[in-house]
C-alpha positions in Angstrom: -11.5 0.9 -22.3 -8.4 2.2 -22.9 -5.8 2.9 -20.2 -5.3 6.1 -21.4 -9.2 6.9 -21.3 -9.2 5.7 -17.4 -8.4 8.5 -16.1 -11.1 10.3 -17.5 -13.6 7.6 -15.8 -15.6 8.8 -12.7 -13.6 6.6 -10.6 -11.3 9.4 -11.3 -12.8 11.9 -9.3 -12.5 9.7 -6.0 -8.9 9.5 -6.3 -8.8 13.2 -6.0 -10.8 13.6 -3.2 -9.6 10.7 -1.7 -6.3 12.2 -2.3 -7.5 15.8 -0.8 -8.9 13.5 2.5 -5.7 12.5 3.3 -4.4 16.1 3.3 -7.2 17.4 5.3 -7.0 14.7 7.9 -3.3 14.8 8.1 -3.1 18.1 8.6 -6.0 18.6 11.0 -4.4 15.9 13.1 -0.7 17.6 12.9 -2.2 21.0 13.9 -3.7 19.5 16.5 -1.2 17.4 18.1 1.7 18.8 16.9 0.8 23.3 17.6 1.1 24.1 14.0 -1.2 26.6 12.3 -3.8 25.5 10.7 -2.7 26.0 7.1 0.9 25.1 8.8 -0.6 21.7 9.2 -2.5 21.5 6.1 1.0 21.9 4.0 2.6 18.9 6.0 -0.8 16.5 5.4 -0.7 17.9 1.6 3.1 16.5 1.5 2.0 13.1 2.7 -1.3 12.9 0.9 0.2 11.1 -2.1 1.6 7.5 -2.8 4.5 6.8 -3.8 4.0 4.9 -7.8 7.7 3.7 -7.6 7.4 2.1 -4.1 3.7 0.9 -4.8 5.1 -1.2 -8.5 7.9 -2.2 -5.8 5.7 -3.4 -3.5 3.5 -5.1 -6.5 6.3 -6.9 -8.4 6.6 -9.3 -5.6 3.4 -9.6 -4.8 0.3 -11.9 -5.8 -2.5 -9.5 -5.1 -5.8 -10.1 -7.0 -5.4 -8.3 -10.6 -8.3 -5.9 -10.4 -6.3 -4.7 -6.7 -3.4 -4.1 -8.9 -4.9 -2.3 -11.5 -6.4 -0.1 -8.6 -3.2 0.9 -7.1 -1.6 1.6 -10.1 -4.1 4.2 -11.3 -4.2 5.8 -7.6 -0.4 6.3 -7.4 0.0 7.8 -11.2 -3.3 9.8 -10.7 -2.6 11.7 -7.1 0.4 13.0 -7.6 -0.2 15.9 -9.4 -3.2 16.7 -6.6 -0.6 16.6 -4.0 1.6 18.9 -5.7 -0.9 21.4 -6.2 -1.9 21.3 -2.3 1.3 21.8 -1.6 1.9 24.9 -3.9 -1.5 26.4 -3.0 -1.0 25.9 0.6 2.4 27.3 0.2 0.7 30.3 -1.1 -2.0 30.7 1.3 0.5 30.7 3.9 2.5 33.5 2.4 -0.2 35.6 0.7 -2.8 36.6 3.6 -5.4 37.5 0.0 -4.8 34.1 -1.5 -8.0 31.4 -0.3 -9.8 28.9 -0.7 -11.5 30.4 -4.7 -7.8 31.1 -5.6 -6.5 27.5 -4.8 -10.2 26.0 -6.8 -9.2 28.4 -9.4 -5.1 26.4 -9.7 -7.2 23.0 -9.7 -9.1 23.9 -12.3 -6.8 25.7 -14.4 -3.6 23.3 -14.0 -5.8 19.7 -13.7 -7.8 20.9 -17.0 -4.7 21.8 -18.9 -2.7 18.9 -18.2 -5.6 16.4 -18.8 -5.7 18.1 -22.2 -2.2 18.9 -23.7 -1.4 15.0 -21.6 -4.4 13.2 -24.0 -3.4 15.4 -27.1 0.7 14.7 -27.0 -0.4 11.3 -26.2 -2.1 10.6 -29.2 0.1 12.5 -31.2 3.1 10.5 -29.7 1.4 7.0 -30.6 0.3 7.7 -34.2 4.2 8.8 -35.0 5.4 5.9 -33.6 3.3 3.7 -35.2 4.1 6.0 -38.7 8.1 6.6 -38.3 10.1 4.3 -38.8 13.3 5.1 -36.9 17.3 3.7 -37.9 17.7 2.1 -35.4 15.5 0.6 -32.1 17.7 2.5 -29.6 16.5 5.7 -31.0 12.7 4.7 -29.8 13.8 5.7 -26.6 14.7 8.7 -27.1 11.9 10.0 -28.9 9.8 8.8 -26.2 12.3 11.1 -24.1 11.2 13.9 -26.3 7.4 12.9 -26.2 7.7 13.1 -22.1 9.5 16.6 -22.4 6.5 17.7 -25.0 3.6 16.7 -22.7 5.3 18.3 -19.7 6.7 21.6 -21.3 3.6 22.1 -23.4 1.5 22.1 -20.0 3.5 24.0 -18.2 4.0 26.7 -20.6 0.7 27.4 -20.6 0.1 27.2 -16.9 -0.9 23.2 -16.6 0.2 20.4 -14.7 3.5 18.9 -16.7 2.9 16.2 -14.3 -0.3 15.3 -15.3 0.1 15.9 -18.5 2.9 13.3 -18.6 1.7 10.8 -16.9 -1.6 11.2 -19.4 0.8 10.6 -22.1 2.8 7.8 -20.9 -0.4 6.0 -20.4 -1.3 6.3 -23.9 1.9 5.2 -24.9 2.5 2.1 -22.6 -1.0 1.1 -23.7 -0.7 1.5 -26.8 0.9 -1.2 -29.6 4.3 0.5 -30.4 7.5 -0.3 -31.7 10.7 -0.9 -30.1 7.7 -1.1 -26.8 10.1 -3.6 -24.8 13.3 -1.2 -25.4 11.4 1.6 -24.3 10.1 0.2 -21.0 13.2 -1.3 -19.7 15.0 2.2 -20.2 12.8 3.9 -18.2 12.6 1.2 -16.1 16.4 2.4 -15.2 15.4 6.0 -15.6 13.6 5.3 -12.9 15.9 3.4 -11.0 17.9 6.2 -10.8 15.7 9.1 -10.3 14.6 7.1 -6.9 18.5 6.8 -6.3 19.0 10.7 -6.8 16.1 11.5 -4.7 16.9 9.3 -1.4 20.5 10.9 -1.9 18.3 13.5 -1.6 17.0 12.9 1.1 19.7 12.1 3.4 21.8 15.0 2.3 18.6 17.2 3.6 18.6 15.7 7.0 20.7 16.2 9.6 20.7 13.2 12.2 21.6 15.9 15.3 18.0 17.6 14.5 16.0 14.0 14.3 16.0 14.0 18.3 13.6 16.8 18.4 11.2 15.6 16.1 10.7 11.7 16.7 7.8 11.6 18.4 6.0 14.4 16.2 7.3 12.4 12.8 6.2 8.8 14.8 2.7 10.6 15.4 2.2 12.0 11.9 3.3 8.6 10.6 0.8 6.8 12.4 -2.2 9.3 11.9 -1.3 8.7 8.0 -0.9 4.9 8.0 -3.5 4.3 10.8 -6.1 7.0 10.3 -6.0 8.9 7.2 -5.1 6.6 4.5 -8.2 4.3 5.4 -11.0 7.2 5.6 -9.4 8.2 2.1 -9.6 4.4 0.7 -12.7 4.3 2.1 -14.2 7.6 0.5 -12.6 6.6 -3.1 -13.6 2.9 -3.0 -17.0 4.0 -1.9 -18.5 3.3 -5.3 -16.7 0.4 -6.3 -17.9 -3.2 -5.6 -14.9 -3.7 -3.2 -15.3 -5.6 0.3 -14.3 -4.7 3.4 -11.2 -7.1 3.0 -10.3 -5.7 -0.1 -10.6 -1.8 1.0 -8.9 -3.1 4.3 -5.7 -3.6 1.8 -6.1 -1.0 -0.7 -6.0 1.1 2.8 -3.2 -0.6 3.8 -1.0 -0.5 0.8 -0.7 3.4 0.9 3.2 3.3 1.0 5.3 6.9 1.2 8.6 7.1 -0.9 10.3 9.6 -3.3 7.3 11.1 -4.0 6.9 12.6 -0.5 10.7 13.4 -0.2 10.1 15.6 -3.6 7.5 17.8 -1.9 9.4 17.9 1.0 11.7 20.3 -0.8 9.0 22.9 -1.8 8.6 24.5 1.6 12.2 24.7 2.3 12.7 26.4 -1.6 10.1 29.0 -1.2 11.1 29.2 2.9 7.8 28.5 5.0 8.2 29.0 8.5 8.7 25.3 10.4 9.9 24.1 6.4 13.2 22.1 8.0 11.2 20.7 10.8 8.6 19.5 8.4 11.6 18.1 6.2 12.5 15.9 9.3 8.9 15.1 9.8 8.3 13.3 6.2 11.5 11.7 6.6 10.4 9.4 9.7 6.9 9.2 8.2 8.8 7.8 4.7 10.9 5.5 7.0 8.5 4.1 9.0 5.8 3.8 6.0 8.2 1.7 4.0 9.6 -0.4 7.4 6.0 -1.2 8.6 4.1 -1.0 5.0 5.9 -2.6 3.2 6.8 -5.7 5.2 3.9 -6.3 6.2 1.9 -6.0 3.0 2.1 -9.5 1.4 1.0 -11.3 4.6 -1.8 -9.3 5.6 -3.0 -9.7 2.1 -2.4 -13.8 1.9 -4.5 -13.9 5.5 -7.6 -11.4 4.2 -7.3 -13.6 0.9 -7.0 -11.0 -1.1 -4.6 -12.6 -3.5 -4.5 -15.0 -6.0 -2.0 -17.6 -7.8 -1.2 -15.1 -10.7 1.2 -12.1 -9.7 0.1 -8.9 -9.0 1.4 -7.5 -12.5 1.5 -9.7 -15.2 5.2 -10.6 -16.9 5.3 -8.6 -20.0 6.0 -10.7 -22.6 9.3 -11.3 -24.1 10.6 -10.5 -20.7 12.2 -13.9 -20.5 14.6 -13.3 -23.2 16.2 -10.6 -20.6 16.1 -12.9 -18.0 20.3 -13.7 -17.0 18.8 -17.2 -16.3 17.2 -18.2 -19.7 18.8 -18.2 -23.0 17.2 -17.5 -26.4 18.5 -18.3 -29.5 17.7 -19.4 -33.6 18.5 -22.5 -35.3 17.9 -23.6 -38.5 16.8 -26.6 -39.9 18.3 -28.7 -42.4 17.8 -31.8 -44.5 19.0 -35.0 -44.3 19.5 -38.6 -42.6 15.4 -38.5 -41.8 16.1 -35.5 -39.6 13.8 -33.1 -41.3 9.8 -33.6 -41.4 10.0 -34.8 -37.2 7.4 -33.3 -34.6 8.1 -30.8 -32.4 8.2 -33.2 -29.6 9.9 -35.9 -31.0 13.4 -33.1 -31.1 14.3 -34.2 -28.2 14.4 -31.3 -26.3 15.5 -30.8 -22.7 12.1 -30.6 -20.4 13.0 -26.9 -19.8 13.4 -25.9 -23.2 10.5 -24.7 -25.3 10.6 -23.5 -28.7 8.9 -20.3 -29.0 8.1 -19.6 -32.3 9.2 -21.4 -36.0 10.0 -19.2 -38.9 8.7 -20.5 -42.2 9.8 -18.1 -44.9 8.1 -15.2 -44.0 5.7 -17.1 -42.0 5.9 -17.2 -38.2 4.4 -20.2 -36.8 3.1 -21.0 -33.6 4.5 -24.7 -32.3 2.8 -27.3 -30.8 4.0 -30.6 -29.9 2.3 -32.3 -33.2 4.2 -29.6 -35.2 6.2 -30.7 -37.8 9.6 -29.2 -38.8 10.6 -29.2 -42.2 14.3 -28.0 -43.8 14.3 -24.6 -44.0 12.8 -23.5 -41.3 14.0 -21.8 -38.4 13.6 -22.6 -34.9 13.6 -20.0 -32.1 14.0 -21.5 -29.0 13.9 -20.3 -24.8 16.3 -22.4 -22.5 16.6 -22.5 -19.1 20.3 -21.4 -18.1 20.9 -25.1 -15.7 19.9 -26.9 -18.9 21.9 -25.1 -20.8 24.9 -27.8 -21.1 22.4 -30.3 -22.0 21.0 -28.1 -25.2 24.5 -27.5 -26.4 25.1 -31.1 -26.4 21.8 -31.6 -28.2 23.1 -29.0 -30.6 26.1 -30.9 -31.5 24.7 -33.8 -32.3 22.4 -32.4 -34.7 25.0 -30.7 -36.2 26.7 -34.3 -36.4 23.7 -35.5 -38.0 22.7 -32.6 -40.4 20.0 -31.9 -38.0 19.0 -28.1 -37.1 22.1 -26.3 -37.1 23.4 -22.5 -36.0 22.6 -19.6 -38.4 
């Protein structure tokens, strides 16, 4: 199936309740303990109902978690966002319109969910059949129209009253699963985007709180924190796994990996804009439940999933290839072959290669040719090869004495 079709999958619809279950019990629990109004406390559990995708691939990138895990996070932080926002902007209305309800907020879900799912799918599949059509001057442009894809999909749902987040993150699945040019270019600058949009928003963050109000609201934040972590997230992992072939193990971590970042902090602000009564204090609130989310979360993550044996000797997400050549450790580079003194017509292995150097790929004309060790090399051809930075010394002095010999040389 298609990672852009995913969404679309029934799983689908467990992700949003399981999203909407961690609002409700949140907020129940924060009215209860904490003497907020009901819909009071629903806003604060709608502001922590969502993962956070940037600390989740975070968390994964370092991580050896069984694939299919992976795969299930990843979908579960892209997908609830846009449900948590439109909690939070329905509660936000129900609090400040005594005729807004429960129809009305069904009525936003249905309207902005539907919208998004269709302009996010339609600018998607518009977006990968240009790229794979256009060719552009240069590769550093690719990332820019992918810019302009991204402001498409979210502009063209919101303009006619749709989720532009949604609708974006539709799109940017079609297009990272998609076979595109310029692909690598295009992920490693939003890779930085990214980078700094979490920067900005912790800024954020700490520019919003004031450390002579966080005395007042450490044990209310601590509680909230630990309802989330201890009590909500694993009903809602429980209620959206329910029809997957998951054990109890692997729901156990899936509860357990339900990490709060910028994503939270975001939210955070929407109250305070539209001025909800207790909108500061809830501010302070999220920022001890981010804290201690990432602090316990997040260090604790790898070993509890090595001692459920819930991971696996690959990594979590799989290195996307041609990564190495970025790598500051590993040099890439071509060299051609040429004829004379018996040099020409040798095997791949018989080069003479350092033990962490491995030639990736030999051009042949127009031909690209995938080596093996009983490959032979004839003049002409052109050898692309991957070496390991500390062998590095030992490859250049291979270099020279082919050059000596009228071996493969520079080109």
């Amino acid at each position: 199936m298609p990672r852009s079709a995913r969404c679309c999958d029934p799983r689908s619809r467990w992700r949003v309740l399981g999203t909407i279950a961690t609002a409700l019990v949140t907020g129940l629990a924060a009215a209860w303990l904490l003497g907020f109004s009901s819909l009071e406390g629903l806003l604060l559990g709608s502001i922590l109902a969502a993962t956070d995708g940037a600390a989740i691939f975070a968390l994964l990138r370092g991580s050896t978690l069984r694939r299919r895990l992976a795969r299930t996070l990843e979908g579960e932080s892209g997908f609830n966002d846009p449900v948590a926002v439109l909690l939070v902007l329905g509660f936000i209305n129900w609090i400040q319109h005594s005729d807004y309800g429960i129809a009305d907020m069904a009525w936003l879900f249905a309207r902005q969910l539907g919208i998004g799912l269709v302009v996010g799918v339609a600018v998607g599949a518009a977006a990968v059949w240009t790229f794979r059509r256009v060719n552009l001057a240069t590769t550093g442009l690719y990332p820019v129209a992918s810019v302009a894809a991204v402001g498409l999909a979210y502009g063209g749902a919101a303009i006619i009253d749709g989720s532009g987040f949604l609708s974006v993150y539709l799109a940017g699945l079609a297009l990272g699963g998609s076979h595109i040019p310029a692909k690598r270019t295009i992920t490693a600058f939003h890779e930085g985007v990214a980078w700094v949009a979490q920067i900005a928003l912790f800024l954020t963050l700490g520019l919003l709180v004031f450390p002579n109000q966080l005395g007042d609201v450490i044990l209310k934040g601590t509680l909230v924190a630990l309802v989330v972590v201890l009590v909500a997230r694993p009903l809602a992992t429980a209620l959206a796994t329910a029809f997957g072939r998951y054990s109890a193990r692997e729901r156990l971590i899936l509860g357990w990996a339900g990490l709060r970042g910028a994503v939270p902090v975001v939210l955070a602000t929407f109250p305070v804009i539209s001025h909800v009564p207790h909108s500061l204090e809830f501010f302070n609130i999220v920022f001890f439940a981010v804290v201690i989310s990432t602090i316990v979360q997040g260090t604790t993550f790898e070993p509890l999933a090595h001692a459920l044996g819930t991971t696996s000797a690959e990594p979590a997400l799989p290195r996307p290839l041609g990564r190495d050549r970025d790598d500051p450790r590993a040099r890439c580079g071509g060299r051609r072959v040429r004829g004379g003194r018996g040099r020409r017509d040798r095997r791949v292995r018989e080069l003479g290669l350092p033990r962490q150097a491995l030639v990736s790929v030999i051009v042949r004309g127009d031909e690209a040719i995938p080596p093996r060790g009983s490959t032979r090399v004839e003049a002409g051809d052109r050898l692309h090869v991957l070496v390991r930075q500390e062998v590095a010394p030992d490859f250049e002095a291979l270099i020279e004495r082919w050059r000596g010999s009228a071996a493969p040389s520079d080109s």
